[in-house]
Each structure stands twice: as C-alpha cells, then as structure tokens.
N, C-alpha and C positions, 0 to 999 in steps of 0.2 A: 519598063525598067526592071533589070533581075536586079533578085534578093540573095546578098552573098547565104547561103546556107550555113547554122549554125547550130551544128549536132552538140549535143552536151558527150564531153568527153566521158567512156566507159570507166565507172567504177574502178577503182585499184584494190584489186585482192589483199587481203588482208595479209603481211608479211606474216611468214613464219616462224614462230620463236626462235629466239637466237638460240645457239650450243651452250651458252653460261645460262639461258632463260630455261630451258630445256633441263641441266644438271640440275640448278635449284630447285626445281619444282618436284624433282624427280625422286631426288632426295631427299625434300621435306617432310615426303609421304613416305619411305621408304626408314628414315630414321624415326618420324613420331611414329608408325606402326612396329616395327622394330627394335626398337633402339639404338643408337647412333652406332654406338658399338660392334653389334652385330652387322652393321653391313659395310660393306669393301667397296673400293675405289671403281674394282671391276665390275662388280655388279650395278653401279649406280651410271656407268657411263655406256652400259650395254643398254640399258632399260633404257636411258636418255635418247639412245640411237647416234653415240657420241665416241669421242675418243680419250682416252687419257689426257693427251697435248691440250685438246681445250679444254679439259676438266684444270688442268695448272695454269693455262694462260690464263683464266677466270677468279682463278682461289690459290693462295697460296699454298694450300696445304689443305689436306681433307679435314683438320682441324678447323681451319677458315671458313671451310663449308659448313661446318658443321654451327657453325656461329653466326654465318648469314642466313641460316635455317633459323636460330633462334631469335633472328632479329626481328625476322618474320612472325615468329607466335608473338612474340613481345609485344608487336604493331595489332596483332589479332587480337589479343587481348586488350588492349587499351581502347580498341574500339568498340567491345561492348561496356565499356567502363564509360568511354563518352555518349551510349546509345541510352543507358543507365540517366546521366548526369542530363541530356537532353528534356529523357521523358519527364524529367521530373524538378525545374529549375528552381535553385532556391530552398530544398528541400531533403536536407543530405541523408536524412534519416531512411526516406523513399528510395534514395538513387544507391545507399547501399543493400537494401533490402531486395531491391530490383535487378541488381545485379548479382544479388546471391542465387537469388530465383532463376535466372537465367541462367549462370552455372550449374544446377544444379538439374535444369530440364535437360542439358546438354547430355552432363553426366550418366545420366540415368539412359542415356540413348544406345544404343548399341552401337561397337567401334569405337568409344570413347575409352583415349588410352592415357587418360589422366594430362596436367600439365605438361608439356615438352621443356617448359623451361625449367619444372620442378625436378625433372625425371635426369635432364641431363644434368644438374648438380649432383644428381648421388653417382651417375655415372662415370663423370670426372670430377672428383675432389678437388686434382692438385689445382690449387691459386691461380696459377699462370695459365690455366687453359682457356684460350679464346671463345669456348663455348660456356664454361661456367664463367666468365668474368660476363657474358651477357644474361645467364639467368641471376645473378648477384643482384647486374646493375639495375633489373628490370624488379624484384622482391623488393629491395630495398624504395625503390619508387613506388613499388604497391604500397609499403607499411607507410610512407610517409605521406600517402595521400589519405590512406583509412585514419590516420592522425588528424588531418587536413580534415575532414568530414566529421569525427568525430567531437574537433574542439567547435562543431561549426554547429553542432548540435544542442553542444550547450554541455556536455557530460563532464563531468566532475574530475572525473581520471582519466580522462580522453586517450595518452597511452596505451594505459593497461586496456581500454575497451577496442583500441586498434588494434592489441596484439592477440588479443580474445576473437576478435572478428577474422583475423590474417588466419589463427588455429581454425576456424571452422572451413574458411576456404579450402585451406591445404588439405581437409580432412574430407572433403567433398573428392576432392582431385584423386584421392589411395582411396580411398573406401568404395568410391564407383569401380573402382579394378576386381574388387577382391567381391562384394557384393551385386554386385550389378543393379538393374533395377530395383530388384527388393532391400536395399540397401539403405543405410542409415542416411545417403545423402541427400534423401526426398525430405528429410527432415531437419534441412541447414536453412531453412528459412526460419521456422519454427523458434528454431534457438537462438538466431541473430536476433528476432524481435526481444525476446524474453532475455537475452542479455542485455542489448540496448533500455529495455524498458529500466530492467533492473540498477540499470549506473546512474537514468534520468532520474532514478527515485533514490538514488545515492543506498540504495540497500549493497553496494561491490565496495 
C-alpha cells in the first residue's frame, strides 16, 4: 500500500516592513537623535527607501508623524515603569527607586539624548501641536502615577514628594546631555532615597 507523501510546507519569509513600518521607524531614530525639527520630510523617506505619497497615505502630516514617534517613546517608557513595578510587587518605594536607577544607567550610556517626549515639548510649545499634546498626555500620567506610589507609601505630602521625584527624573534626562557620564545623574538615586526617607520622617 503507498503512503500519500506529506512534506511539511517551506517556512514563509518573513514579510518585509511596510512603507508606514519603514517611515516610522526611520523617523524615530532620526527625530530622537536630531531633533524633530531638524529633520525634513525628504530626508526621512529617502532613508526609509520610500516616497513622499506613502509618507501621507500613512500620516497626516509630518506633525502626525511626529506624534506617532512620541507615542512610541511614551509606550517605551511605561515599560520600564512596569519592569520597575514587576520587580518589585507591593513595594512602591523599591519600584520607584528602581526605576530611577534604571534611568539613570541609561543616561549615563553614550547616545543618550535625554527624554523624546521631554525634548519635544520645548520644541514645540504651541497647545495644539499633535506631538506636544502626546508628551503633555504622557507627564501628566507620569506625575499622577508618582502620586499613586507615593500616597501608597505612606508619605505625608505625597504631592509634594511626587513632584520632588518628577524634578529629579527630568533633571537626570538634561543633565545626562550636558555632563555625560561624569554627571550629576549617577547621583539621582542617592537623592530619591534621601528625599523619600526624609517625608516618611515627616522632616519636608
């Protein structure tokens, strides 16, 4: 009796990024090394290997792009906030000390060109721009989570100790630009304990 034969069908290559997978990606690295500012429509869909037409069928406007790049750091950053909150369950004192640490090794690395979401607020101010309304929406969830952590701690002024903490991050993010590794932000751990300690002892 024959055996019908039953070859496993060959592997499917793995597709190739789309032209919109391609622009964003292209751009991401191109605006956080850069700044958003600095780079043009032309230069981000040559690099892509792309053309203008798909850069607009994908994004309304290189503003648009500019803001699905930052949704992207937003997403990146949360997720060392959940790698934080993981290691350390039940313990918010740990999971923000852990994630200052972590920032802060970043920092100090070479290449590191401070927050994308912080960087493009100063770069565009005005309210209505598609990329500051996403580093807005994305601050404002940080401070109200260091809130969240910090009433969860136990601290007295839990506010003020959120806003005290949100100061050291932002100050890790510029000061790693300007100092580099020898730089004050190898020392944002340091200060988060000794703030923290200093509100659990009600001395703020």
């Amino acid at each position: 009796m024959s055996r019908t034969s039953t070859k496993a069908a060959p592997p499917k290559a793995a597709a190739a990024p789309k032209a919109a997978e391609r622009i964003l990606a292209t751009a991401s690295e191109l605006f956080y090394r850069e700044g958003a500012r600095a780079v043009g429509v032309d230069e981000i869909v040559v690099r892509a290997g792309t053309t203008k037409p798909s850069l607009y069928r994908a994004f309304e406007s290189k503003d648009h792009l500019i803001a699905a790049y930052l949704e992207g750091r937003s997403a990146d950053a949360w997720s060392w906030f959940e790698k934080a909150a993981a290691a350390h369950p039940g313990d918010p004192r740990a999971q923000v000390l852990d994630y200052i640490d972590a920032l802060s090794g970043r920092a100090l690395k070479g290449g590191y060109r401070g927050c994308g979401l912080s960087n493009a607020a100063i770069e565009y101010p005005e309210a209505g721009h598609p990329g500051r309304k996403v580093s807005v929406k994305h601050k404002e969830k940080l401070r109200e989570r260091l809130r969240d952590l910090t009433r969860a701690m136990g601290a007295r002024k839990p506010r003020k100790l959120a806003d005290s903490l949100l100061l050291i991050i932002e100050g890790v993010h510029v000061t790693s630009q300007l100092f580099g590794a020898e730089g004050p932000a190898a020392a944002a751990r340091g200060a988060a304990e000794t703030l923290i300690d200093a509100h659990m002892r009600g001395h703020v």
